[in-house]
C-alpha positions as CSV (number, residue, x, y, z in Angstrom):
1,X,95.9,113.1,83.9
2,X,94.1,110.1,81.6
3,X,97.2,109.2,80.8
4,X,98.2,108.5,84.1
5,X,95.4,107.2,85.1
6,X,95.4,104.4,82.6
7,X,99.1,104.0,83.3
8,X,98.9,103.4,86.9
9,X,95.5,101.5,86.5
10,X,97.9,99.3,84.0
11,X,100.2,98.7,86.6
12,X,97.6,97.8,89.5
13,X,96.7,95.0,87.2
14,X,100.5,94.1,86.4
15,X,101.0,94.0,90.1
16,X,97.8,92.2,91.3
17,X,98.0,90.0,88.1
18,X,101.4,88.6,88.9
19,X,101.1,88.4,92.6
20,X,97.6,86.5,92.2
21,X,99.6,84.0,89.9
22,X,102.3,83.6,92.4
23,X,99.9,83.5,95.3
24,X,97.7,80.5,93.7
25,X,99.7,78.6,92.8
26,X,102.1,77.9,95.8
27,X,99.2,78.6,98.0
28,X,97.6,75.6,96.6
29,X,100.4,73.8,97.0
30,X,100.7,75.1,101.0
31,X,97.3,73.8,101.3
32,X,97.7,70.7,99.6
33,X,100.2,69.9,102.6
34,X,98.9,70.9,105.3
35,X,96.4,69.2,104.4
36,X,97.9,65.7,103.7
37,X,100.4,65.4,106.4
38,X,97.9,66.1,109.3
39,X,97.1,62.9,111.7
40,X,95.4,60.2,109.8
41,X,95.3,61.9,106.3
42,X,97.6,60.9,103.2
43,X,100.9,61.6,104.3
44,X,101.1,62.0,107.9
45,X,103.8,63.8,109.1
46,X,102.9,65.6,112.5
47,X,106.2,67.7,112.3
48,X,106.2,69.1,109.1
49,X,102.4,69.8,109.4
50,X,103.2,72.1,112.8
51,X,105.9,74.2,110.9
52,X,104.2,74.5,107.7
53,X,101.0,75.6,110.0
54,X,103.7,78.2,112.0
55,X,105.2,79.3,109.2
56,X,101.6,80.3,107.1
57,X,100.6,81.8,110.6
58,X,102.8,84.4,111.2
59,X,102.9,85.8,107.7
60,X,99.1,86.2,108.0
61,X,99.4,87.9,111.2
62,X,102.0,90.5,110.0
63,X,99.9,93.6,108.5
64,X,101.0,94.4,104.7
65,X,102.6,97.5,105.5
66,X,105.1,96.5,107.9
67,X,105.8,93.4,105.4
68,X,106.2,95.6,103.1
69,X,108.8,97.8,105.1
70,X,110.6,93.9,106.6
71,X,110.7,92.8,103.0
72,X,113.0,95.3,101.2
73,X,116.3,93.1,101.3
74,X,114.3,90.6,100.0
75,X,112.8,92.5,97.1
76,X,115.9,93.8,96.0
77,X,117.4,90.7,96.0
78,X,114.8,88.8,93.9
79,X,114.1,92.1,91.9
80,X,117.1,94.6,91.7
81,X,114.8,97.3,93.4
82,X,112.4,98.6,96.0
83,X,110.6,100.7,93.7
84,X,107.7,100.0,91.4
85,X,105.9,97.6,89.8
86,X,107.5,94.6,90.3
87,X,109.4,95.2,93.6
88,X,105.8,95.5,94.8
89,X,104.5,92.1,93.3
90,X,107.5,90.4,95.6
91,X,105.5,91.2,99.5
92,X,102.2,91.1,97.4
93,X,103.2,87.5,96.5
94,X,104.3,86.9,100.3
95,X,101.4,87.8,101.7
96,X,99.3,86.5,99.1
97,X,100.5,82.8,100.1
98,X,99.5,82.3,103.3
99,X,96.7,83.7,103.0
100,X,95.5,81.8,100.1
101,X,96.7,78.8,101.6
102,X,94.6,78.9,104.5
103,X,91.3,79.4,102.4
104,X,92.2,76.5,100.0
105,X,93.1,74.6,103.1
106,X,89.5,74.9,104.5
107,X,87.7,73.8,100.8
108,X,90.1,70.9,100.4
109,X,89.3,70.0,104.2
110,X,85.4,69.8,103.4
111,X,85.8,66.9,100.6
112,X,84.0,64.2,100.9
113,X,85.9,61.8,103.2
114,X,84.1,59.0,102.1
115,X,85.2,59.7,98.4
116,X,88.7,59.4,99.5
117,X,88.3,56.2,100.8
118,X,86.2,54.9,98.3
119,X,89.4,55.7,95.9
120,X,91.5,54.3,98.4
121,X,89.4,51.1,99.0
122,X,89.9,50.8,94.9
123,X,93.3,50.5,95.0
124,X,93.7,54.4,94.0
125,X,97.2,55.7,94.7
126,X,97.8,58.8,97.2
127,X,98.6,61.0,93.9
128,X,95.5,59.7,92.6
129,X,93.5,60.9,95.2
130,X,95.1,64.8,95.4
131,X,94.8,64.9,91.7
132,X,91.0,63.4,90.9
133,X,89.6,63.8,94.1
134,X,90.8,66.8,96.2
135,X,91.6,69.0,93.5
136,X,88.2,68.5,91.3
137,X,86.1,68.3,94.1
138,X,87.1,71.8,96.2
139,X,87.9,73.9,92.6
140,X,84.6,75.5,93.5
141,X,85.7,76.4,96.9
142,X,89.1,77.3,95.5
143,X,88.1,79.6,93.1
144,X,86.0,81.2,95.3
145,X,88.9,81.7,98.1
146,X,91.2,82.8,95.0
147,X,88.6,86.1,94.5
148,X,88.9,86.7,97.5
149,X,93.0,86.9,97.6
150,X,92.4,89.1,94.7
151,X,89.8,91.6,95.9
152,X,92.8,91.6,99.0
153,X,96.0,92.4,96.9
154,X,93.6,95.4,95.4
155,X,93.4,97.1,98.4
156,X,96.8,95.8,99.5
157,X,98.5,97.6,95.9
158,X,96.7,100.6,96.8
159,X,98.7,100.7,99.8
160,X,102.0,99.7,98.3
161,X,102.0,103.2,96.5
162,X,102.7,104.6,100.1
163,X,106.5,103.5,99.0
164,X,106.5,104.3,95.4
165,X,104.9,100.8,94.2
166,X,103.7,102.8,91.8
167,X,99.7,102.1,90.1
168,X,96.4,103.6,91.6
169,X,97.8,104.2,95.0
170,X,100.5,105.8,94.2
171,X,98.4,108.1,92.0
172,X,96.3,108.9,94.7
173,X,98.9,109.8,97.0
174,X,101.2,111.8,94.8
175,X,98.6,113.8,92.6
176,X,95.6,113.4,95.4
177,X,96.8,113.5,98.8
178,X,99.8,115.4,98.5
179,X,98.3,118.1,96.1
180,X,95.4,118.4,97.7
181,X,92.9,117.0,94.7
182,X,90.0,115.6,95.4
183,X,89.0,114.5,92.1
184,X,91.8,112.2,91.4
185,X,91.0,111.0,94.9
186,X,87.5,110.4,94.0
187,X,88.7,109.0,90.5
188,X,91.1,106.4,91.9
189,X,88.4,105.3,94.5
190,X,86.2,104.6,91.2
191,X,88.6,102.6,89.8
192,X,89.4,100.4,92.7
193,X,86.0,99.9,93.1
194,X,85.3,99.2,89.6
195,X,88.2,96.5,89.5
196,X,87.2,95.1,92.7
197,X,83.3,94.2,91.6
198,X,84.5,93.1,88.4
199,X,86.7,90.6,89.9
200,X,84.0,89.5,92.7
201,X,81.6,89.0,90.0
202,X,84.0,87.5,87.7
203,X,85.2,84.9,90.7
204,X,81.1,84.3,91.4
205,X,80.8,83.5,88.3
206,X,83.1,81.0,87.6
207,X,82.5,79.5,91.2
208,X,78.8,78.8,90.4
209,X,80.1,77.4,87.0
210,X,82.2,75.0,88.2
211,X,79.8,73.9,91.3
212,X,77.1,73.1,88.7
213,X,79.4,70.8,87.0
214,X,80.1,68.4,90.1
């Protein structure tokens, strides 16, 4: 049983580790327009700001396990399979965006508006702005929202071995649930509990790092 314990604790954090990549860095990049093309901002485009809004919307509103279930074509397409590690990391990463997205929105919403003018006023270009002014300034807040997408996928991989994702929730309902065993139950719980405070304090960490620095 260690050894499958460490194997499907391996696997959470191949999951969660690849999703979490996926999810930051396109969510930032979702955030980064929605936030320049509302009214007034950097690149103002009313119409693409609406669908990009839609769009992050109703992934967010979908709950993981039916996006799990809507996504199969999808995985196997990008993947091969709907099985395992990394057919898991594909509606990990889908659900990971959005949601990401929105929290990065709301830090890069409360820069300083008066810094972005200031640049502005200087003759700064718009990529000037995103790149030493937006970006620098919310990385706190960024990082922060980024632990929370992570502590999310956790329980969200957990719940992916429901369909043979494979990792700590798959363990849990194979060897623990179905057999009846209570102490690879309790064991799993351990672990995703463990994982879960080591990334919050991890992501605290760095958050109060970085916001000491500005």
């Amino acid at each position: 049983m260690l050894e499958l314990y460490l194997e499907a604790f391996w696997q959470t954090l191949q999951m969660v580790g690849v999703s979490a990549l996926v999810s930051g860095v396109l969510g930032i990049v979702l955030a980064l327009v929605l936030v320049t093309t509302g009214p007034g901002d950097l690149y103002p485009s009313r119409g693409l700001n609406r669908v990009i809004g839609t769009v992050v919307n109703v992934f967010r509103s979908v709950p993981f396990i039916i996006l799990l279930v809507v996504l199969l074509p999808f995985t196997r397409l990008v993947v091969g399979t709907t099985i395992g590690v990394w057919a898991a990391a594909v509606p990990l990463s889908v659900a990971g965006i959005p949601f990401f997205a929105r929290i990065a929105e709301v830090s890069l919403r409360e820069v300083d508006r008066g810094l972005i003018e200031a640049v502005q006023a200087m003759g700064g270009k718009r990529l000037h702005v995103i790149r030493h002014v937006l970006l620098p300034e919310a990385l706190p807040g960024i990082v922060s929202g980024l632990t929370i997408t992570l502590v999310a996928m956790i329980g969200s991989s957990a719940m992916a071995g429901a369909v043979g994702a494979g990792g700590l929730g798959d363990l849990a309902i194979r060897y623990g649930y179905q057999r009846f065993d209570s102490e690879v139950m309790f064991s799993v719980l351990a672990g995703l509990v463990a994982l879960v405070c080591l990334v919050q304090a991890s992501g605290d960490f760095w958050a109060r790092r970085l916001n000491h620095r500005l």
